[in-house]
mmCIF file of the N, C-alpha and C atoms, coordinates in Angstrom:
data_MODEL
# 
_entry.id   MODEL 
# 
loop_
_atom_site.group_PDB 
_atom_site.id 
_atom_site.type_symbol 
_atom_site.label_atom_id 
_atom_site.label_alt_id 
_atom_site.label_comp_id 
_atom_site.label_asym_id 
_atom_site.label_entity_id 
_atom_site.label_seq_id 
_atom_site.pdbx_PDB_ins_code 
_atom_site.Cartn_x 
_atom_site.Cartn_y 
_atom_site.Cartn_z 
_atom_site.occupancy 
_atom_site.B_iso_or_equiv 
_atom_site.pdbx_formal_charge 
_atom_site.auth_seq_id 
_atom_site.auth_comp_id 
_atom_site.auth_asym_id 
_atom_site.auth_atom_id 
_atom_site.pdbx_PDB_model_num 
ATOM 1   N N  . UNK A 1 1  ? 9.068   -12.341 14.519  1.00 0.00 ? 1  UNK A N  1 
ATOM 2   C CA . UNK A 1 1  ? 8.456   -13.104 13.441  1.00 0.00 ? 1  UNK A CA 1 
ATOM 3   C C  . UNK A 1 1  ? 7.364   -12.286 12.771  1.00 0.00 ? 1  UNK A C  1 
ATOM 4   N N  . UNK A 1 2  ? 6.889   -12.634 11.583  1.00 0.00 ? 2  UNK A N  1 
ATOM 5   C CA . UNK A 1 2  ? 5.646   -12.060 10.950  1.00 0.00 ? 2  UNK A CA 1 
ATOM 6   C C  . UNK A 1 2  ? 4.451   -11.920 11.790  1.00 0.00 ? 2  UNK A C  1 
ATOM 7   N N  . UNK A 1 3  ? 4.826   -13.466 12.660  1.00 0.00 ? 3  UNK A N  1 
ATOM 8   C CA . UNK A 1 3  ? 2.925   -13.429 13.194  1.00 0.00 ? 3  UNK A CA 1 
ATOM 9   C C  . UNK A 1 3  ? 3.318   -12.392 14.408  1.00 0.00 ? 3  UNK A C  1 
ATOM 10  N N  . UNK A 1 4  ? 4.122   -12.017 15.120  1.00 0.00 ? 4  UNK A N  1 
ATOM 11  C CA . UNK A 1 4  ? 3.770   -10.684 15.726  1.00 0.00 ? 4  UNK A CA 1 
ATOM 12  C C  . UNK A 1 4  ? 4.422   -9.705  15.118  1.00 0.00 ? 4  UNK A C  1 
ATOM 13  N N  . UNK A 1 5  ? 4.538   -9.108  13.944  1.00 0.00 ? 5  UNK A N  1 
ATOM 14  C CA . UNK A 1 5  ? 4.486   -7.949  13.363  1.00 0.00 ? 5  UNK A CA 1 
ATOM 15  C C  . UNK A 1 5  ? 6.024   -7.305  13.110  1.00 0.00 ? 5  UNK A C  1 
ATOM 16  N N  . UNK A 1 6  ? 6.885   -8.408  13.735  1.00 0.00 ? 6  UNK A N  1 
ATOM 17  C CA . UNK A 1 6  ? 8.965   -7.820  13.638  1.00 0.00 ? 6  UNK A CA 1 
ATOM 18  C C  . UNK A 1 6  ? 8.816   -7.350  11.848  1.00 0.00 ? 6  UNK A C  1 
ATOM 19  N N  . UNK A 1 7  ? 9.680   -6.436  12.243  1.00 0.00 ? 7  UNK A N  1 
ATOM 20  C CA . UNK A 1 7  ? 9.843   -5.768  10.922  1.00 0.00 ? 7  UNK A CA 1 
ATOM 21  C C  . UNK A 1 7  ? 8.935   -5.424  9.400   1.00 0.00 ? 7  UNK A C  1 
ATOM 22  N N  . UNK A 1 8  ? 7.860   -5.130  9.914   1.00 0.00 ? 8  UNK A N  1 
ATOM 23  C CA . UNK A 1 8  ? 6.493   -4.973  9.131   1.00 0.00 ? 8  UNK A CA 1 
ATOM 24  C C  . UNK A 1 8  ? 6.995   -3.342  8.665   1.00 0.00 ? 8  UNK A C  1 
ATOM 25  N N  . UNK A 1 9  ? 6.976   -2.353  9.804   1.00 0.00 ? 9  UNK A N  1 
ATOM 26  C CA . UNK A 1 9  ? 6.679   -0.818  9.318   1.00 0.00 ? 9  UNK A CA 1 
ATOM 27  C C  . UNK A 1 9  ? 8.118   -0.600  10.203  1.00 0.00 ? 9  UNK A C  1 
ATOM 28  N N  . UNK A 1 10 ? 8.567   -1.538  10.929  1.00 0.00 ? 10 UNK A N  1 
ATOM 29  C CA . UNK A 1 10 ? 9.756   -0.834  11.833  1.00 0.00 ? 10 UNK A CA 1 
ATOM 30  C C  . UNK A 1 10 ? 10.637  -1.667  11.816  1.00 0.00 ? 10 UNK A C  1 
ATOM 31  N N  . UNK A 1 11 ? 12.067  -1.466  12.266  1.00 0.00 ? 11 UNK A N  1 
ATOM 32  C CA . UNK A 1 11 ? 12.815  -2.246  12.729  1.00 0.00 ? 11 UNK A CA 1 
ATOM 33  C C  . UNK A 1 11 ? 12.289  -2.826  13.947  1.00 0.00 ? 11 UNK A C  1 
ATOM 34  N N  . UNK A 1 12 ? 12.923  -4.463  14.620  1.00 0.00 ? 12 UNK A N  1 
ATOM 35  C CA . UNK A 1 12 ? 12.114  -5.076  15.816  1.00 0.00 ? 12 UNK A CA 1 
ATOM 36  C C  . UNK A 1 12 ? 13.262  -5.335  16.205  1.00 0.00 ? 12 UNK A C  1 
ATOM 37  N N  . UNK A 1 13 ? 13.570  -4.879  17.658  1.00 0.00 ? 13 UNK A N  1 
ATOM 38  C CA . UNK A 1 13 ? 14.821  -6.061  18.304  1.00 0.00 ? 13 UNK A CA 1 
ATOM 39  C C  . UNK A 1 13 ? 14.491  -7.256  18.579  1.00 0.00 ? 13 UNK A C  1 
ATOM 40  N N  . UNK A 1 14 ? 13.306  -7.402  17.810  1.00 0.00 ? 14 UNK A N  1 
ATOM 41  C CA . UNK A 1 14 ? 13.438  -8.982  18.551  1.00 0.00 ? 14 UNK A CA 1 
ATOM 42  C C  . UNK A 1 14 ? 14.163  -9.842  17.243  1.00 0.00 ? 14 UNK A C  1 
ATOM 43  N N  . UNK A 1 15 ? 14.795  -8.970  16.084  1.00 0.00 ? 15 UNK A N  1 
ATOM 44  C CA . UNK A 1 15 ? 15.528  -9.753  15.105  1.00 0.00 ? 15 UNK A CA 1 
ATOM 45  C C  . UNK A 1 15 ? 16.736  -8.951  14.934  1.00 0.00 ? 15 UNK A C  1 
ATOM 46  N N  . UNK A 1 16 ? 17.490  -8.996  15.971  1.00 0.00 ? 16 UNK A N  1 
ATOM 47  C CA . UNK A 1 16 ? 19.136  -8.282  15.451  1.00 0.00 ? 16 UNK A CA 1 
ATOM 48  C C  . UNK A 1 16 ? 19.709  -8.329  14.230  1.00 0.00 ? 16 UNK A C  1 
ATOM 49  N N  . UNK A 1 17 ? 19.538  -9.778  13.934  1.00 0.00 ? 17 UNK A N  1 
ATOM 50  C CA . UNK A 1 17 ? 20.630  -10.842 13.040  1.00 0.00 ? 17 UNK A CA 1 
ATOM 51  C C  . UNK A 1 17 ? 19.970  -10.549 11.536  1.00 0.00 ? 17 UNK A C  1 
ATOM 52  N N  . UNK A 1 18 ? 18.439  -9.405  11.287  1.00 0.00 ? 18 UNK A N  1 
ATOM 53  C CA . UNK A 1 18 ? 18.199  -9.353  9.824   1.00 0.00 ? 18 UNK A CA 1 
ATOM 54  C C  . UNK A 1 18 ? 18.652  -7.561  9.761   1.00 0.00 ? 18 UNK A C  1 
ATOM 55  N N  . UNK A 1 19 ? 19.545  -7.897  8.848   1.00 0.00 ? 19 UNK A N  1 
ATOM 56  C CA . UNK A 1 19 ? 20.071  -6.456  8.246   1.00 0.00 ? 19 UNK A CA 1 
ATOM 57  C C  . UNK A 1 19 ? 19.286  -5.900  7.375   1.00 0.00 ? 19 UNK A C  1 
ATOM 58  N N  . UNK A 1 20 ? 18.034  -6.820  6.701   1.00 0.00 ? 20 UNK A N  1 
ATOM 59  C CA . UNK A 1 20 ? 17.036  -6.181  5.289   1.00 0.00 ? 20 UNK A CA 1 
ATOM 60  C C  . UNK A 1 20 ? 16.631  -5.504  5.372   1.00 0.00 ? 20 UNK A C  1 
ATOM 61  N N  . UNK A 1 21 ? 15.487  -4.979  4.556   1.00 0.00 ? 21 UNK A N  1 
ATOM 62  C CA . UNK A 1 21 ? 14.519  -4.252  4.754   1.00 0.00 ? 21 UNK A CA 1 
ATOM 63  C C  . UNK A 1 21 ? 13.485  -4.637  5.371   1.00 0.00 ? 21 UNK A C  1 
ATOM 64  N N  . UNK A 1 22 ? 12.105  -3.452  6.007   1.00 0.00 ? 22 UNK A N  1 
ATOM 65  C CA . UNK A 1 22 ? 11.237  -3.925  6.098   1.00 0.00 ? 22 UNK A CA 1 
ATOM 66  C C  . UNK A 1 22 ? 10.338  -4.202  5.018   1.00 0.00 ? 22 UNK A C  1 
ATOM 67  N N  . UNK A 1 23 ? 9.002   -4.668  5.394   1.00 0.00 ? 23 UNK A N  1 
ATOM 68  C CA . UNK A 1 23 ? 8.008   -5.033  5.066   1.00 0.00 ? 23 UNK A CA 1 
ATOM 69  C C  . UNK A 1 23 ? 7.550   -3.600  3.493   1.00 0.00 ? 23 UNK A C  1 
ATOM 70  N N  . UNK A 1 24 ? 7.463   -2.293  4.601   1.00 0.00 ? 24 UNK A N  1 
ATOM 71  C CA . UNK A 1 24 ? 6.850   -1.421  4.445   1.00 0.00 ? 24 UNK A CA 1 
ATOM 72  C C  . UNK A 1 24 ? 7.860   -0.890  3.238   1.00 0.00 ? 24 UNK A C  1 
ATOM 73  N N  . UNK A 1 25 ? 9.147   -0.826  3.731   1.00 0.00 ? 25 UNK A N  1 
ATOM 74  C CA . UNK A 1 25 ? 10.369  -0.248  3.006   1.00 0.00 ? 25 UNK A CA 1 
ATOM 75  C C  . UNK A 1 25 ? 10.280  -1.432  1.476   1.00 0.00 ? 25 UNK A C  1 
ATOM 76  N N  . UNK A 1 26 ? 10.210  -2.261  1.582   1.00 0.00 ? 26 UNK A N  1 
ATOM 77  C CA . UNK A 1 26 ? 10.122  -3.072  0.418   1.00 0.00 ? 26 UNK A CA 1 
ATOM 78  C C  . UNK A 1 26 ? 8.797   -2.801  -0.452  1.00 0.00 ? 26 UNK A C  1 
ATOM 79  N N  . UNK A 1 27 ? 7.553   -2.372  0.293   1.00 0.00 ? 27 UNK A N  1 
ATOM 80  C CA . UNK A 1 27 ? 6.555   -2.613  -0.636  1.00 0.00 ? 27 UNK A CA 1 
ATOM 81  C C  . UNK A 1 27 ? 6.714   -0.944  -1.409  1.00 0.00 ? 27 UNK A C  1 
ATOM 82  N N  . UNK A 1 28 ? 7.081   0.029   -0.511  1.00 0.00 ? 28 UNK A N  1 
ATOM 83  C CA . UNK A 1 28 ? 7.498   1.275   -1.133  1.00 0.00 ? 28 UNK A CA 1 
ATOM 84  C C  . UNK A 1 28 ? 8.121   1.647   -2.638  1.00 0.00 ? 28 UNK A C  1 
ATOM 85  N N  . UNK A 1 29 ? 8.755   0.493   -2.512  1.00 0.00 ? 29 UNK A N  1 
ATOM 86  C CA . UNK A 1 29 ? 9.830   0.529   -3.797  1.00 0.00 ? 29 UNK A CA 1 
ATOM 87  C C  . UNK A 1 29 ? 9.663   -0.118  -4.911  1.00 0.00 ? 29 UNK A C  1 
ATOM 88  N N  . UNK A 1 30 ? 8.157   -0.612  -4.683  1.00 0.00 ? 30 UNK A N  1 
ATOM 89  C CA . UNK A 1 30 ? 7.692   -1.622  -5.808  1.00 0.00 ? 30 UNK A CA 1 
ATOM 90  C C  . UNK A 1 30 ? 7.171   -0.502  -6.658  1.00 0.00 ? 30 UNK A C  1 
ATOM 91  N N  . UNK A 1 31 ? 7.717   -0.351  -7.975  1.00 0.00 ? 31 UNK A N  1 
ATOM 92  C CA . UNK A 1 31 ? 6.762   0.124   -9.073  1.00 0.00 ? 31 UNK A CA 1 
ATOM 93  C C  . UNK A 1 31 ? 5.183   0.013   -9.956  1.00 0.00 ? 31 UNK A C  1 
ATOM 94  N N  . UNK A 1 32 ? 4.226   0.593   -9.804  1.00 0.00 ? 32 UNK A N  1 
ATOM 95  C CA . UNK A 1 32 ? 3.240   0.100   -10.448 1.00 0.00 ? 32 UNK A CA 1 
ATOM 96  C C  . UNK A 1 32 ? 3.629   -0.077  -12.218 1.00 0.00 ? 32 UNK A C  1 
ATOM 97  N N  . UNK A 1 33 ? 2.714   -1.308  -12.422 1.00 0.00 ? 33 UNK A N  1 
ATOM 98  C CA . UNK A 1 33 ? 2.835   -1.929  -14.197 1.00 0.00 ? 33 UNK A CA 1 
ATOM 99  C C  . UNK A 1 33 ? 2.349   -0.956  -14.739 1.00 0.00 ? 33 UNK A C  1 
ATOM 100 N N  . UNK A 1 34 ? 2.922   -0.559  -15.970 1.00 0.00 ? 34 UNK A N  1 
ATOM 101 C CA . UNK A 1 34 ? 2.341   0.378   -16.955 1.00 0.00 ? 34 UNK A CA 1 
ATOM 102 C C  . UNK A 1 34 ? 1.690   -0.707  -17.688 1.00 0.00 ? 34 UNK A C  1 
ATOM 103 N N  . UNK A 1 35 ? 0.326   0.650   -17.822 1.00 0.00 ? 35 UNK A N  1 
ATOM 104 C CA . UNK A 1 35 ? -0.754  -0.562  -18.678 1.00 0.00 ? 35 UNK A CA 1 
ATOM 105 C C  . UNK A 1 35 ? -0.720  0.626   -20.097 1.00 0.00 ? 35 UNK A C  1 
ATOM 106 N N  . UNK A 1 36 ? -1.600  -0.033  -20.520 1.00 0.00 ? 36 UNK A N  1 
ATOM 107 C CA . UNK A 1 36 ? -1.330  -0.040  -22.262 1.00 0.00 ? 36 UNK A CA 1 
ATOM 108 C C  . UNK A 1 36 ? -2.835  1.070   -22.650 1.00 0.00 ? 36 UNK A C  1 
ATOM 109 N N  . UNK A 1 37 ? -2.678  2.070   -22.841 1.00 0.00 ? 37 UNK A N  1 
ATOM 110 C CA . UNK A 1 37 ? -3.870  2.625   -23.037 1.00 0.00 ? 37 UNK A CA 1 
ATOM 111 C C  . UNK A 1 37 ? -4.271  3.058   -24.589 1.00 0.00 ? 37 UNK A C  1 
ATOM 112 N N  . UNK A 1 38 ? -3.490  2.283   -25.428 1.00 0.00 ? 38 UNK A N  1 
ATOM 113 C CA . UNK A 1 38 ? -3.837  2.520   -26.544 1.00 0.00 ? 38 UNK A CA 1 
ATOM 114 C C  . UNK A 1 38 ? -4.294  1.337   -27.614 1.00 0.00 ? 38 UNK A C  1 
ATOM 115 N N  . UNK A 1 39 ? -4.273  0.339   -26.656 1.00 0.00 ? 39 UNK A N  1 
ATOM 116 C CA . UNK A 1 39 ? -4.834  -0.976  -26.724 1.00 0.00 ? 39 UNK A CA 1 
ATOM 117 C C  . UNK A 1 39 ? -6.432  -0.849  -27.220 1.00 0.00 ? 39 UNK A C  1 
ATOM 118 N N  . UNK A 1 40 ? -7.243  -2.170  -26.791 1.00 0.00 ? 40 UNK A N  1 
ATOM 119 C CA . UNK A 1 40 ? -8.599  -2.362  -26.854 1.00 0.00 ? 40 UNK A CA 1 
ATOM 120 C C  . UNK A 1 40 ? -8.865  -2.113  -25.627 1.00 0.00 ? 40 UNK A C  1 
ATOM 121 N N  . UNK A 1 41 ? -10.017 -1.753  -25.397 1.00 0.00 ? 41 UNK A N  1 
ATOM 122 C CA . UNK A 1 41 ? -10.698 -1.866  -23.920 1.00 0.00 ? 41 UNK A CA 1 
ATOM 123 C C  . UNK A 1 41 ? -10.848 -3.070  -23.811 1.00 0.00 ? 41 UNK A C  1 
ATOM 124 N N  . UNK A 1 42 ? -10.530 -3.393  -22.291 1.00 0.00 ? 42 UNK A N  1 
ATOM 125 C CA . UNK A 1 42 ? -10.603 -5.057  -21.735 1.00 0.00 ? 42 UNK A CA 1 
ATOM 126 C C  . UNK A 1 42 ? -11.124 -4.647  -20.185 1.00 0.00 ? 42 UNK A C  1 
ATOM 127 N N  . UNK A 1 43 ? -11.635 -5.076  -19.757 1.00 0.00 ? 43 UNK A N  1 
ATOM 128 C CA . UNK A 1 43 ? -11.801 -5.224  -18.441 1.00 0.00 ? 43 UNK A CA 1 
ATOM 129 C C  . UNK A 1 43 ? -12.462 -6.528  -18.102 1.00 0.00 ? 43 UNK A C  1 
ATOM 130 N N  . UNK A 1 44 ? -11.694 -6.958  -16.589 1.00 0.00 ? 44 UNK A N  1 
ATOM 131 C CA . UNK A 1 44 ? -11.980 -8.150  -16.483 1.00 0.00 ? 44 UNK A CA 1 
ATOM 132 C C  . UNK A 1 44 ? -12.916 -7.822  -15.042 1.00 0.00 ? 44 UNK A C  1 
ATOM 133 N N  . UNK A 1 45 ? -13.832 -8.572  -15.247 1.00 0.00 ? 45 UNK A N  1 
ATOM 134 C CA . UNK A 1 45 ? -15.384 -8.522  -14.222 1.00 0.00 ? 45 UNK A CA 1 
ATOM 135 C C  . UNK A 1 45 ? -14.680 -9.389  -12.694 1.00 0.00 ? 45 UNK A C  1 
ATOM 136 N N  . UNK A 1 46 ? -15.012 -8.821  -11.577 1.00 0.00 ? 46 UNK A N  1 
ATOM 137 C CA . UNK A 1 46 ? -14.622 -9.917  -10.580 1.00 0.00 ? 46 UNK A CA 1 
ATOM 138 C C  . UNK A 1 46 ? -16.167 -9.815  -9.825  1.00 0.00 ? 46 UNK A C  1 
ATOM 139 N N  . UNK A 1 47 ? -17.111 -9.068  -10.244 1.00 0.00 ? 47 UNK A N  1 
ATOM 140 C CA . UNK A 1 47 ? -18.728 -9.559  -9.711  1.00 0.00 ? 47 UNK A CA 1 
ATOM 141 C C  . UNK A 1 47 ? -19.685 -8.906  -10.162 1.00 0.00 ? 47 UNK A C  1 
ATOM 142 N N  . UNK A 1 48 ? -20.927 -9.430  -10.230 1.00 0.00 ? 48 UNK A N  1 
ATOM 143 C CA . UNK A 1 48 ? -22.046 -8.753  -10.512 1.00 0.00 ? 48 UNK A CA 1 
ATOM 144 C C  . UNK A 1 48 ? -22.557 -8.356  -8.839  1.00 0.00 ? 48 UNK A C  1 
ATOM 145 N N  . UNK A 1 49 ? -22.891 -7.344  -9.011  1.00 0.00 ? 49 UNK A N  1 
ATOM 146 C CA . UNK A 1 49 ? -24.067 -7.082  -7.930  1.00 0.00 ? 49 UNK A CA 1 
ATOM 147 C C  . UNK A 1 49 ? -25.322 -6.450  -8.175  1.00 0.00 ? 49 UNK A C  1 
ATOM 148 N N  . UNK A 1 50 ? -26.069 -7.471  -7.763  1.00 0.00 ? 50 UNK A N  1 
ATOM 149 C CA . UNK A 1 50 ? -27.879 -7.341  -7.705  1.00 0.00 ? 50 UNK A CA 1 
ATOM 150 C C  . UNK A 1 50 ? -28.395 -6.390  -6.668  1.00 0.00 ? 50 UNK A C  1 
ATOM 151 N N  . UNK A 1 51 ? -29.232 -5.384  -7.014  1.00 0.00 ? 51 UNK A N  1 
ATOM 152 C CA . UNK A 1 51 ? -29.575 -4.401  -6.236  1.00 0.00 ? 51 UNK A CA 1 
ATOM 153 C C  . UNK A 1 51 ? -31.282 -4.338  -6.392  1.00 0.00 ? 51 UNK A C  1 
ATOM 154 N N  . UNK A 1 52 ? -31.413 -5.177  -5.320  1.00 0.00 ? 52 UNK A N  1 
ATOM 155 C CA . UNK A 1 52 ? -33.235 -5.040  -5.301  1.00 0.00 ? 52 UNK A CA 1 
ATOM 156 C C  . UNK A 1 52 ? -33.608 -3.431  -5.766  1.00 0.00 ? 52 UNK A C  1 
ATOM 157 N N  . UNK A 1 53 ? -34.534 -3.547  -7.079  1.00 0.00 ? 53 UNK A N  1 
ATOM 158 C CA . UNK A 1 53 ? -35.771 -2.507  -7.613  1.00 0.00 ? 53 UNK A CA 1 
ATOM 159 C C  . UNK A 1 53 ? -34.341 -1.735  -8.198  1.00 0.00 ? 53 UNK A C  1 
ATOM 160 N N  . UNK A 1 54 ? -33.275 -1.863  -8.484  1.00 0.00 ? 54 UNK A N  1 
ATOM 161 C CA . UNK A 1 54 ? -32.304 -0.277  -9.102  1.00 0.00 ? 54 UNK A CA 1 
ATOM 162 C C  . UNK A 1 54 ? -31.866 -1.067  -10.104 1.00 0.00 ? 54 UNK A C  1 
ATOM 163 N N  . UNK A 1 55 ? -31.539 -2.539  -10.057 1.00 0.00 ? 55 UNK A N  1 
ATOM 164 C CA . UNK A 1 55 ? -31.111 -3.555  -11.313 1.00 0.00 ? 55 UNK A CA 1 
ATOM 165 C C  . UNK A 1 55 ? -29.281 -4.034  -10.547 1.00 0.00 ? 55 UNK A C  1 
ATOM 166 N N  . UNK A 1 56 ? -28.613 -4.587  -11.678 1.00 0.00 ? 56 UNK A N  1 
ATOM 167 C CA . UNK A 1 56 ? -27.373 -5.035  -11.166 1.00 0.00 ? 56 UNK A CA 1 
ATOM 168 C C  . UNK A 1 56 ? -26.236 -3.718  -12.138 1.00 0.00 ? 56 UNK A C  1 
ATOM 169 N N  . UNK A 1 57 ? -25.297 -4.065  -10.994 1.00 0.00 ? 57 UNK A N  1 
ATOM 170 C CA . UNK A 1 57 ? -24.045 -3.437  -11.076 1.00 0.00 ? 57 UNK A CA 1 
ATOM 171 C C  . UNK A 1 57 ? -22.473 -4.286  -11.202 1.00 0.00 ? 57 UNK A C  1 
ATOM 172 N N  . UNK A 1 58 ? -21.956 -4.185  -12.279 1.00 0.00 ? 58 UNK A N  1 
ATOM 173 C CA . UNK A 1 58 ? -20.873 -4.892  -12.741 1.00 0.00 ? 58 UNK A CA 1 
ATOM 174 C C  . UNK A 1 58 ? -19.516 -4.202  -12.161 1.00 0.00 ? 58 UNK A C  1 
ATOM 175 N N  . UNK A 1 59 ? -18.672 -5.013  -11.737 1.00 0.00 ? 59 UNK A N  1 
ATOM 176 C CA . UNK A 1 59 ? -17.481 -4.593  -10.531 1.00 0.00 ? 59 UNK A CA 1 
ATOM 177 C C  . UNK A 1 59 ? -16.170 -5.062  -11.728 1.00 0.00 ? 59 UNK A C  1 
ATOM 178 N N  . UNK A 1 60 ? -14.853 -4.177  -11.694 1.00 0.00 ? 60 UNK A N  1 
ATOM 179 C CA . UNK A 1 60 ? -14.504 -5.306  -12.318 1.00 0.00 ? 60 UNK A CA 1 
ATOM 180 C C  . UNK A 1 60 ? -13.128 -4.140  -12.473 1.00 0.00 ? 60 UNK A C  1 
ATOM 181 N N  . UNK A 1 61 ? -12.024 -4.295  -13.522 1.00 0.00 ? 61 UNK A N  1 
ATOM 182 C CA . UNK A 1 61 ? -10.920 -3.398  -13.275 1.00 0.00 ? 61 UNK A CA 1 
ATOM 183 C C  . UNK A 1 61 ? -9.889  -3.341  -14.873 1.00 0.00 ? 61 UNK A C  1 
ATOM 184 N N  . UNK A 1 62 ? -10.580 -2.224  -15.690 1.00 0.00 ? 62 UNK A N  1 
ATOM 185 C CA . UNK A 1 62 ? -9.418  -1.851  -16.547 1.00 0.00 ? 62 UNK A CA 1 
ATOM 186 C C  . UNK A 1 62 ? -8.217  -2.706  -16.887 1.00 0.00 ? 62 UNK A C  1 
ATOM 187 N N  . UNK A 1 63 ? -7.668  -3.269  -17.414 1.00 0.00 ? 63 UNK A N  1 
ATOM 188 C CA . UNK A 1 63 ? -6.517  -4.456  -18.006 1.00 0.00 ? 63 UNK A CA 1 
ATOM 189 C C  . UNK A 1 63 ? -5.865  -3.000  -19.115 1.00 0.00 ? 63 UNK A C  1 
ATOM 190 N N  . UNK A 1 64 ? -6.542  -2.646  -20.232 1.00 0.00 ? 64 UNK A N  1 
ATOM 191 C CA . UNK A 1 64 ? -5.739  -2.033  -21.546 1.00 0.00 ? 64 UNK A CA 1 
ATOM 192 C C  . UNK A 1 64 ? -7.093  -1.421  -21.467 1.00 0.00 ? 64 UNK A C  1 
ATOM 193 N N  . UNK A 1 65 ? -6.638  -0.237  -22.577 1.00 0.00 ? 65 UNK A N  1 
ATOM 194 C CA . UNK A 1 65 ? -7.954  0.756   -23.021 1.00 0.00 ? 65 UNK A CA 1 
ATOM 195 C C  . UNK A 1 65 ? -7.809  1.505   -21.818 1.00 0.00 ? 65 UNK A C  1 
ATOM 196 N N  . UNK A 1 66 ? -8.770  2.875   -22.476 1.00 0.00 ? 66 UNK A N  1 
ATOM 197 C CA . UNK A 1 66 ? -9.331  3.882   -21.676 1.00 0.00 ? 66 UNK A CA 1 
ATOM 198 C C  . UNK A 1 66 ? -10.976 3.738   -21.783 1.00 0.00 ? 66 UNK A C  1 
ATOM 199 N N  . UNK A 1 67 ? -11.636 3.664   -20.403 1.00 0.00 ? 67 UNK A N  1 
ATOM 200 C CA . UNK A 1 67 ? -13.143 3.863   -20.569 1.00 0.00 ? 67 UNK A CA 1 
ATOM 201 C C  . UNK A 1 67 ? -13.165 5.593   -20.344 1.00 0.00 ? 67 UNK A C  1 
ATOM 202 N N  . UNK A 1 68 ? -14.353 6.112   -20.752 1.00 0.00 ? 68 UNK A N  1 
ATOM 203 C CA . UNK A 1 68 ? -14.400 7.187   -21.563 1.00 0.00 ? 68 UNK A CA 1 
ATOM 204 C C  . UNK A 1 68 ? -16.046 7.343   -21.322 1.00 0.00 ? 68 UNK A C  1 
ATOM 205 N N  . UNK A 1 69 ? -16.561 8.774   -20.472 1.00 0.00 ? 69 UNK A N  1 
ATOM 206 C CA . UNK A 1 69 ? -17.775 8.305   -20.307 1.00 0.00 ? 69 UNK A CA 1 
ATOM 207 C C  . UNK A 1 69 ? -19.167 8.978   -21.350 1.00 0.00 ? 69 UNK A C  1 
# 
């Protein structure tokens, strides 16, 4: 089963009867999304962080656009 780890990175005998892939073998083969770099800059924020006496720092991840420093 998942909750002890059958077929995550390996085949498991403890599942004869699945011929699929694994876990690992499946996530391998996933393609990353082409993003759009000729778009607008977008980035979407997932936190601020407050840094006693240095000020805050904005966290967050590219969508379209190139940042450019």
């Amino acid at each position: 089963s998942g909750w002890d780890g059958d077929d995550r990175l390996e085949k498991s005998g403890n599942m004869p009867w699945d011929k699929g892939r694994t876990l690992g073998e499946a996530w391998d083969e996933l393609e990353e999304p082409k993003r759009r770099k000729d778009g607008p800059l977008r980035v979407a924020l997932q936190d601020v962080c407050e840094r006693g006496g240095i000020g805050s720092a904005r966290v967050g991840r590219v969508e379209t656009g190139v940042m450019k420093p």
